[in-house]
PyMOL Python script that loads the backbone (N, CA, C, O; Angstrom):
from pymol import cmd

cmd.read_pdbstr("""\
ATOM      1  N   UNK A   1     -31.225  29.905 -53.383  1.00  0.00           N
ATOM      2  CA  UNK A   1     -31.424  31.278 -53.807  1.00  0.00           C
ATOM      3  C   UNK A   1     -32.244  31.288 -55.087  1.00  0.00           C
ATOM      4  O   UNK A   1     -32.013  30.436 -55.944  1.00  0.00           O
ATOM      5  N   UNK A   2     -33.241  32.254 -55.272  1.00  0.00           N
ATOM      6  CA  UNK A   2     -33.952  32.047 -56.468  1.00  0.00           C
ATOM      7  C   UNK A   2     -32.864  33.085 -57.510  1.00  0.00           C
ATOM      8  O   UNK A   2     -31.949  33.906 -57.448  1.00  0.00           O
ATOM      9  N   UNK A   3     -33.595  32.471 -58.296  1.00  0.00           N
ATOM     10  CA  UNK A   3     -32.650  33.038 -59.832  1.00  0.00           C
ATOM     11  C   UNK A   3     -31.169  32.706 -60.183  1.00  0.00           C
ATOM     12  O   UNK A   3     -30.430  33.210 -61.029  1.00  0.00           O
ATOM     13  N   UNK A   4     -30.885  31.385 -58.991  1.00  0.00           N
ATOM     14  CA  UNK A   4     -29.607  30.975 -59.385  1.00  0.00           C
ATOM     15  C   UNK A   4     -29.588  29.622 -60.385  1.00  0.00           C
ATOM     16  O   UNK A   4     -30.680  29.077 -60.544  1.00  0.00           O
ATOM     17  N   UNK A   5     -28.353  29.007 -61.111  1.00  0.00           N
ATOM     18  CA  UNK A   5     -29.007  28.390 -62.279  1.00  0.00           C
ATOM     19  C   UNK A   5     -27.627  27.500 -62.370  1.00  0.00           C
ATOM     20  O   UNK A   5     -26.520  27.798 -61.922  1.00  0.00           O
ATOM     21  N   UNK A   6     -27.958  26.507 -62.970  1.00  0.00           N
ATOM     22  CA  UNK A   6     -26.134  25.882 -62.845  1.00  0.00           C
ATOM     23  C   UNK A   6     -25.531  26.518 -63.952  1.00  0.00           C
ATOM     24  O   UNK A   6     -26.074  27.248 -64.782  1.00  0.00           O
ATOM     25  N   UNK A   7     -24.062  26.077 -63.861  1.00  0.00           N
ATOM     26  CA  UNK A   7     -23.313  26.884 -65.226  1.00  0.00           C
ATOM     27  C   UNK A   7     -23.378  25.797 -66.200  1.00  0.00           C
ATOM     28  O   UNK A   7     -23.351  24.598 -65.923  1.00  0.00           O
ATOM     29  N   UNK A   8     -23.473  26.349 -67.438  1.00  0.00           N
ATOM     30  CA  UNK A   8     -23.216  25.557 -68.540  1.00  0.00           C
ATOM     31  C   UNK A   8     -21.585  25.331 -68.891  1.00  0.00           C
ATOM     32  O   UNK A   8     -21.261  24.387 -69.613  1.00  0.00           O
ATOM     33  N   UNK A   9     -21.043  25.825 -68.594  1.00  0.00           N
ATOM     34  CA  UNK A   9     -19.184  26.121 -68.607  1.00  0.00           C
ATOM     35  C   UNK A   9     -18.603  26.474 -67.529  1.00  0.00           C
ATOM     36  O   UNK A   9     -19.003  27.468 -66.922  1.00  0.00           O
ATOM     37  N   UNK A  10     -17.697  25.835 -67.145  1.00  0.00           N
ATOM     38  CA  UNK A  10     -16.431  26.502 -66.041  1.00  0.00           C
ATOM     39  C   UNK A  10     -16.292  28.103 -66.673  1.00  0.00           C
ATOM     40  O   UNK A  10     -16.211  28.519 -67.829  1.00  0.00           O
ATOM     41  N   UNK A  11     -16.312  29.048 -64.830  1.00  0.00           N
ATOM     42  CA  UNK A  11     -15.653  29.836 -65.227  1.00  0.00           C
ATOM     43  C   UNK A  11     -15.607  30.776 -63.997  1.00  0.00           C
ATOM     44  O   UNK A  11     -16.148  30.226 -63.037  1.00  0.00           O
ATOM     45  N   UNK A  12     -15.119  32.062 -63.699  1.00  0.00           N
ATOM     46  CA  UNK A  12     -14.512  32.248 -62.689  1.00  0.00           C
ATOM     47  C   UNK A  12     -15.340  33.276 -61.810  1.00  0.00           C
ATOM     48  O   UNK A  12     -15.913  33.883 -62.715  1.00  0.00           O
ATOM     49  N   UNK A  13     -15.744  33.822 -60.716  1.00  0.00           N
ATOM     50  CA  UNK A  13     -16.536  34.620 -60.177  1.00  0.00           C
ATOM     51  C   UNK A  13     -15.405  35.766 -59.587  1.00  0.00           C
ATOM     52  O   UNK A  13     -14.617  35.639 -58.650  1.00  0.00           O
ATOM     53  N   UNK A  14     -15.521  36.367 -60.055  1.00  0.00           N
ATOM     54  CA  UNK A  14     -14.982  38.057 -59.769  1.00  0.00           C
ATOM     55  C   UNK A  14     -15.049  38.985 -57.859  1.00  0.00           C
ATOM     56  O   UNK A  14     -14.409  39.916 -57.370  1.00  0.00           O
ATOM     57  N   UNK A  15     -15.704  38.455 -57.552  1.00  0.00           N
ATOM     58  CA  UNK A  15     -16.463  38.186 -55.877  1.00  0.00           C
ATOM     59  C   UNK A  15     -15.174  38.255 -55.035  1.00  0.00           C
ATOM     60  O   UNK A  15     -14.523  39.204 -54.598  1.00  0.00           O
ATOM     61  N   UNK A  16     -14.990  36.486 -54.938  1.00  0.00           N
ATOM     62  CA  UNK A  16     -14.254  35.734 -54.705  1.00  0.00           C
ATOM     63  C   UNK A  16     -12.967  35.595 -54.961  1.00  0.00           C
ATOM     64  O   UNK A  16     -12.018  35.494 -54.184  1.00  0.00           O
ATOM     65  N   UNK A  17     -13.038  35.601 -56.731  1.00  0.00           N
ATOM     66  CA  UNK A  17     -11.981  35.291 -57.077  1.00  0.00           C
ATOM     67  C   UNK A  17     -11.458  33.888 -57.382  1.00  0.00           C
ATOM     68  O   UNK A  17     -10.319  33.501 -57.644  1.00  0.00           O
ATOM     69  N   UNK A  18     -12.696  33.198 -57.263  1.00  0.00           N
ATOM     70  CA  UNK A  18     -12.098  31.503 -57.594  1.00  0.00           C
ATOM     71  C   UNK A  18     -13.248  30.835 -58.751  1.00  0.00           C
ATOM     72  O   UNK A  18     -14.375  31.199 -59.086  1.00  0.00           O
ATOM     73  N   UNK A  19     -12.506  29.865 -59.102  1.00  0.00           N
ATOM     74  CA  UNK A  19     -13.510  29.552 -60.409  1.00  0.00           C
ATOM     75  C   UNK A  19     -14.017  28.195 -60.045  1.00  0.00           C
ATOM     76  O   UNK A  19     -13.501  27.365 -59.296  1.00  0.00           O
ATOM     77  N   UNK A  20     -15.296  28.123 -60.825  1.00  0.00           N
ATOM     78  CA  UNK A  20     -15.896  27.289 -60.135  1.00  0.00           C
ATOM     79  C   UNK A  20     -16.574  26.595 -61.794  1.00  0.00           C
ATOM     80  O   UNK A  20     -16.774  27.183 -62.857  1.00  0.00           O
ATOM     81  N   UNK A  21     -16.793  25.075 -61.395  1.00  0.00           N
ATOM     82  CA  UNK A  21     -16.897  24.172 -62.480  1.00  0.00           C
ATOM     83  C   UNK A  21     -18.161  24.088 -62.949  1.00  0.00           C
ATOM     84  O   UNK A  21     -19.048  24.697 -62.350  1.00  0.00           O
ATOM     85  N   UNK A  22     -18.456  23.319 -64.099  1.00  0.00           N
ATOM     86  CA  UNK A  22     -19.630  23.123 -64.946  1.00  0.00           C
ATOM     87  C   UNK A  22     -20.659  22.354 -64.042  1.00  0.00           C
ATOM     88  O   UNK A  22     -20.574  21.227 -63.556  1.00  0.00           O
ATOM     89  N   UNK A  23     -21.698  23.334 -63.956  1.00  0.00           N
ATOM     90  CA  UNK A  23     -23.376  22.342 -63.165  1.00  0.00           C
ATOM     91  C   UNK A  23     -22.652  22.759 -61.123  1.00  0.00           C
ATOM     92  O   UNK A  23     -22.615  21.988 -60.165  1.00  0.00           O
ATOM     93  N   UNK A  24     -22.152  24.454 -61.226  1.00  0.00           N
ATOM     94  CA  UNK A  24     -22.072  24.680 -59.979  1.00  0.00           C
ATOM     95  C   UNK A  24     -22.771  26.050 -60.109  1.00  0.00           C
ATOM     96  O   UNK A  24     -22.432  26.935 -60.895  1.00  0.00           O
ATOM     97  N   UNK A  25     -23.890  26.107 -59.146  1.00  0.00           N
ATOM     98  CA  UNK A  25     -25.045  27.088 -59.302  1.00  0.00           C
ATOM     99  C   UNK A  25     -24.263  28.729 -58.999  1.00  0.00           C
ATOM    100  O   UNK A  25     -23.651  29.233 -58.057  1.00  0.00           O
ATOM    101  N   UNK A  26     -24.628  29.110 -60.180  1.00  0.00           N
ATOM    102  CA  UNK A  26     -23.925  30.647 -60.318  1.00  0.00           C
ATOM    103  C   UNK A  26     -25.398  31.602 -60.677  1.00  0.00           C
ATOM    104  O   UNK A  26     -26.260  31.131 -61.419  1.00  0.00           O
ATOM    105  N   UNK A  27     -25.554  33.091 -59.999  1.00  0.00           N
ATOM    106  CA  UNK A  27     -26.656  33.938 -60.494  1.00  0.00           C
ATOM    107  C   UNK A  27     -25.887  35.290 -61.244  1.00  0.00           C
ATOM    108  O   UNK A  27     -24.660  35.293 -61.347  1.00  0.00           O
ATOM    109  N   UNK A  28     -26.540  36.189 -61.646  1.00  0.00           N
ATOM    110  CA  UNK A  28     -26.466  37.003 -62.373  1.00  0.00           C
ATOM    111  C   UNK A  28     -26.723  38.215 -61.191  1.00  0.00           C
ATOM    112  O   UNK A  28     -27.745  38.013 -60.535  1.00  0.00           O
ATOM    113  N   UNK A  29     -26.122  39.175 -60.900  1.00  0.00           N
ATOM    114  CA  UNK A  29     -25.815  40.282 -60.157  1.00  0.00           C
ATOM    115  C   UNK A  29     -25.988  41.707 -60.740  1.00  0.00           C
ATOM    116  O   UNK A  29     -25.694  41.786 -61.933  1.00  0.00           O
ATOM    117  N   UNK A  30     -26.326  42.632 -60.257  1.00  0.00           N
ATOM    118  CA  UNK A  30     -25.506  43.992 -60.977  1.00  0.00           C
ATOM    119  C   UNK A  30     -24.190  44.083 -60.408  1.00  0.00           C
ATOM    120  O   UNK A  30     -23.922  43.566 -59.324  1.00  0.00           O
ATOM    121  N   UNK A  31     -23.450  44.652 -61.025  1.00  0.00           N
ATOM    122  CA  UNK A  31     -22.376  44.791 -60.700  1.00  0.00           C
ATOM    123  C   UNK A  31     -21.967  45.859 -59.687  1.00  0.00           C
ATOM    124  O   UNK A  31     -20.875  45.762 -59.127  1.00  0.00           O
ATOM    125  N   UNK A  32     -22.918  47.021 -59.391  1.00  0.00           N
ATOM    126  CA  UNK A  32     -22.495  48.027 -58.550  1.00  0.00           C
ATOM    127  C   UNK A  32     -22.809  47.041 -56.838  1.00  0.00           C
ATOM    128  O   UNK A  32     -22.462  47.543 -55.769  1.00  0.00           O
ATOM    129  N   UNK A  33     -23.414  45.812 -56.907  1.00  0.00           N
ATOM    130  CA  UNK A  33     -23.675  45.349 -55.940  1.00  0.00           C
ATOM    131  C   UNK A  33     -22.209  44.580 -55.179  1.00  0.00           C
ATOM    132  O   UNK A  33     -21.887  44.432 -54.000  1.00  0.00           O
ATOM    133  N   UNK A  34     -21.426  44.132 -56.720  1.00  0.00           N
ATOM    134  CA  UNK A  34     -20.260  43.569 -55.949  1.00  0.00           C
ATOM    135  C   UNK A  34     -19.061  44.548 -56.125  1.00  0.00           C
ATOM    136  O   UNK A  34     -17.960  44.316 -55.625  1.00  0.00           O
ATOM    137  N   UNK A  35     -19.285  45.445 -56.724  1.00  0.00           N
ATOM    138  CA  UNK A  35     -17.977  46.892 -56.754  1.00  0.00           C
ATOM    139  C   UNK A  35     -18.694  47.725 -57.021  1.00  0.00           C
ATOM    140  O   UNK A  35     -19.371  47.934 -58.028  1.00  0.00           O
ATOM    141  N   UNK A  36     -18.539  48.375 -55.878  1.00  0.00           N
ATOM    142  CA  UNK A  36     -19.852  50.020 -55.320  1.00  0.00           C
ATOM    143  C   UNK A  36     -19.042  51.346 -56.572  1.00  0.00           C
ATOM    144  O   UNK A  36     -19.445  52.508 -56.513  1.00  0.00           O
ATOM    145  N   UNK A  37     -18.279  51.071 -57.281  1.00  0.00           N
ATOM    146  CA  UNK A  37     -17.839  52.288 -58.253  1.00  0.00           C
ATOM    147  C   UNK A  37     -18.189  51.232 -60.006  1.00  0.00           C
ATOM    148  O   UNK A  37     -17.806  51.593 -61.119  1.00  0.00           O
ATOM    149  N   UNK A  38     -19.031  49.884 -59.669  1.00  0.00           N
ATOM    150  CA  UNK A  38     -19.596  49.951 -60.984  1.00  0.00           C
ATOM    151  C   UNK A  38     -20.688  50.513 -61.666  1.00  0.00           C
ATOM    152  O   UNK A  38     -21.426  51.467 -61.421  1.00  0.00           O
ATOM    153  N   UNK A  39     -20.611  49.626 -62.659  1.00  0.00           N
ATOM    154  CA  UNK A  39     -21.738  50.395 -63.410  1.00  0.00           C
ATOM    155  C   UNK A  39     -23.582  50.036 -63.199  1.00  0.00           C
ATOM    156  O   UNK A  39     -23.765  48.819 -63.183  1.00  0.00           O
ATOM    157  N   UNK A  40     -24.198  50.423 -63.127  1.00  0.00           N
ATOM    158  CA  UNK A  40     -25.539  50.027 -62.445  1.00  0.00           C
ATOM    159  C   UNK A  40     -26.114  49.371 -63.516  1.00  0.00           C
ATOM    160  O   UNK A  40     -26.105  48.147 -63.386  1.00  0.00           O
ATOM    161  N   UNK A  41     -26.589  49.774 -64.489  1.00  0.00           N
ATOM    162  CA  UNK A  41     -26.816  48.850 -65.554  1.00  0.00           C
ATOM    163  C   UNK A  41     -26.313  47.304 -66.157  1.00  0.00           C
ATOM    164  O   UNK A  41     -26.998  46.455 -66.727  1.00  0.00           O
ATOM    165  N   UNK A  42     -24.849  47.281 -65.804  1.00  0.00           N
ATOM    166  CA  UNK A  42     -24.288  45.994 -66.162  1.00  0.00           C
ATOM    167  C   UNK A  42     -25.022  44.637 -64.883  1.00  0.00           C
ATOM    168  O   UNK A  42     -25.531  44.610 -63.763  1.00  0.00           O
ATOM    169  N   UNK A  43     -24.705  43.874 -65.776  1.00  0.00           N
ATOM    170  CA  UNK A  43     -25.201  42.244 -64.701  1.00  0.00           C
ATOM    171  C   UNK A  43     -23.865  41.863 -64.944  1.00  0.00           C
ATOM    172  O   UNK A  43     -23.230  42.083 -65.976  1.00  0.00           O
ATOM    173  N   UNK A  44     -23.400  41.164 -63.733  1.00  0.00           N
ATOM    174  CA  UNK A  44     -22.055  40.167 -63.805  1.00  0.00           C
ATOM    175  C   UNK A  44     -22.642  38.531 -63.337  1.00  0.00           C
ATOM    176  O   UNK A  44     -23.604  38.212 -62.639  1.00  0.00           O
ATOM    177  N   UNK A  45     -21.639  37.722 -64.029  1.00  0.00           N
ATOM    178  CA  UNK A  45     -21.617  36.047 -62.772  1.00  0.00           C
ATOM    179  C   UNK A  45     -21.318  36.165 -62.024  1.00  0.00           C
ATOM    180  O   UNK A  45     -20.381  36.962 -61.996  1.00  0.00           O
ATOM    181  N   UNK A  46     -21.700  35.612 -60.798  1.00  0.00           N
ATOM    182  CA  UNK A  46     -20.682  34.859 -59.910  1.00  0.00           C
ATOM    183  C   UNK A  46     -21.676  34.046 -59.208  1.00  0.00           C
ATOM    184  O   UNK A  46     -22.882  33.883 -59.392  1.00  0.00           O
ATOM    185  N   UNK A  47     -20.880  33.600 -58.388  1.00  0.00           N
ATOM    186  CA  UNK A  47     -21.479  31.954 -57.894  1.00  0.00           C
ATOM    187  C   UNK A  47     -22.286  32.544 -56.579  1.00  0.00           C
ATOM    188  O   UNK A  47     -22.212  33.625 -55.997  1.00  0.00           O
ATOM    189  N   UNK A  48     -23.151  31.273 -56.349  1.00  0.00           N
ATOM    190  CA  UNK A  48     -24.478  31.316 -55.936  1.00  0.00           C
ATOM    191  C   UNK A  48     -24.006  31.625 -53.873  1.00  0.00           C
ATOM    192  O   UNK A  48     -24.867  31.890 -53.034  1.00  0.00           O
ATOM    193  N   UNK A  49     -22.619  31.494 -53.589  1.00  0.00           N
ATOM    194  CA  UNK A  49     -22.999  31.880 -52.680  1.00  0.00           C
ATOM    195  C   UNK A  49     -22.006  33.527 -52.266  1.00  0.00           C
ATOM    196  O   UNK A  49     -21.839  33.984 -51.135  1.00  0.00           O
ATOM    197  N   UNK A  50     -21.636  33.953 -53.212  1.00  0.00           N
ATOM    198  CA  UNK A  50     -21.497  35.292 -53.023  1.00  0.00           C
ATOM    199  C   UNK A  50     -22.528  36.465 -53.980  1.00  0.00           C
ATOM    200  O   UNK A  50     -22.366  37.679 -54.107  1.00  0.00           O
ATOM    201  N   UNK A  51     -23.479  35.676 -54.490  1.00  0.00           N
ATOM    202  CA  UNK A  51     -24.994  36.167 -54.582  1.00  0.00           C
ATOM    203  C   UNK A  51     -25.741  36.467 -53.401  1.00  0.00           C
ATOM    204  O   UNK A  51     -26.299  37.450 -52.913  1.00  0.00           O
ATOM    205  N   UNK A  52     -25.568  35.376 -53.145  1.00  0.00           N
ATOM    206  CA  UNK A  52     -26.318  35.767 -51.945  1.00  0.00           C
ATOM    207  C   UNK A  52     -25.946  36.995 -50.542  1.00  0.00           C
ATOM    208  O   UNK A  52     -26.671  37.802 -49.960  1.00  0.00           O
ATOM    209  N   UNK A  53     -24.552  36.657 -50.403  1.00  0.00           N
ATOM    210  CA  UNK A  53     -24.113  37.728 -49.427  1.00  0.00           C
ATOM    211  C   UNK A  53     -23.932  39.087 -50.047  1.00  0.00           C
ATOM    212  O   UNK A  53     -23.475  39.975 -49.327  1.00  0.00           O
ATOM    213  N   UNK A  54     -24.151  39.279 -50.951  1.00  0.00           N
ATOM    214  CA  UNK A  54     -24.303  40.605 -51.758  1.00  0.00           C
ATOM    215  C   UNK A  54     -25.164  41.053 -51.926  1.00  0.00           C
ATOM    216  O   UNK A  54     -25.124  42.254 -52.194  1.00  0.00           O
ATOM    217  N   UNK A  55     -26.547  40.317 -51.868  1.00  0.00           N
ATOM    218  CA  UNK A  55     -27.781  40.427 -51.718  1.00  0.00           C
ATOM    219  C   UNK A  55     -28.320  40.730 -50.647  1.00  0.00           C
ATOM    220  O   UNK A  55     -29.173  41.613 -50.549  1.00  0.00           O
ATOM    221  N   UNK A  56     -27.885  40.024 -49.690  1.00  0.00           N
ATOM    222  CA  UNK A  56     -28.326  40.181 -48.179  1.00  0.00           C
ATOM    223  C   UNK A  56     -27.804  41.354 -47.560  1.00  0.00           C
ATOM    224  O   UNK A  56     -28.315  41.813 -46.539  1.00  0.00           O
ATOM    225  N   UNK A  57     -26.864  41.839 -48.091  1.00  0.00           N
ATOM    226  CA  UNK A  57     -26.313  42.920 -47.710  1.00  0.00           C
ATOM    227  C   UNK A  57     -27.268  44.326 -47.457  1.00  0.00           C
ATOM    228  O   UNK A  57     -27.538  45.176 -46.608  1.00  0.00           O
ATOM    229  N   UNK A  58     -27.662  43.758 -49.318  1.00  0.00           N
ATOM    230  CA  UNK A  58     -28.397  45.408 -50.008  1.00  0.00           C
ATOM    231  C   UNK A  58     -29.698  45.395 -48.764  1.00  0.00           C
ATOM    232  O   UNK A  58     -30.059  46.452 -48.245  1.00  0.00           O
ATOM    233  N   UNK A  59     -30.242  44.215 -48.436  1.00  0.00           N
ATOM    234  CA  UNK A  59     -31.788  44.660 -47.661  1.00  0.00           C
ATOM    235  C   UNK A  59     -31.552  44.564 -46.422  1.00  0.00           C
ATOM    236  O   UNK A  59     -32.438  44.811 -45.603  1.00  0.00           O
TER     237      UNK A  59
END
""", "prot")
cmd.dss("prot")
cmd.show_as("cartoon", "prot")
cmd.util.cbc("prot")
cmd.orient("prot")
């Protein structure tokens, strides 16, 4: 996936719900993409493969 990046720190994806360790490829999201009553402006983590199905969704 482009724009995904490894983590520099453990830490947990909100998605899912499971946390995932240091140098495991996580991207940057808006958040209304993974909870349709967020905020459109905010970016959240989460890991690189519920990026993607959140992505694939939108197109």
């Amino acid at each position: 996936m482009r724009g995904s990046f490894p983590a520099r720190y453990a830490g947990w994806c909100p998605n899912c719900r499971t946390d995932y360790p240091v140098d495991a490829l996580i991207a940057y999201v808006r958040e209304y993409l993974v909870f349709p009553d967020g905020r459109a402006g905010k970016t959240i983590l989460v890991c690189e493969d519920c990026a993607k199905a959140v992505t694939r969704d939108r197109r």
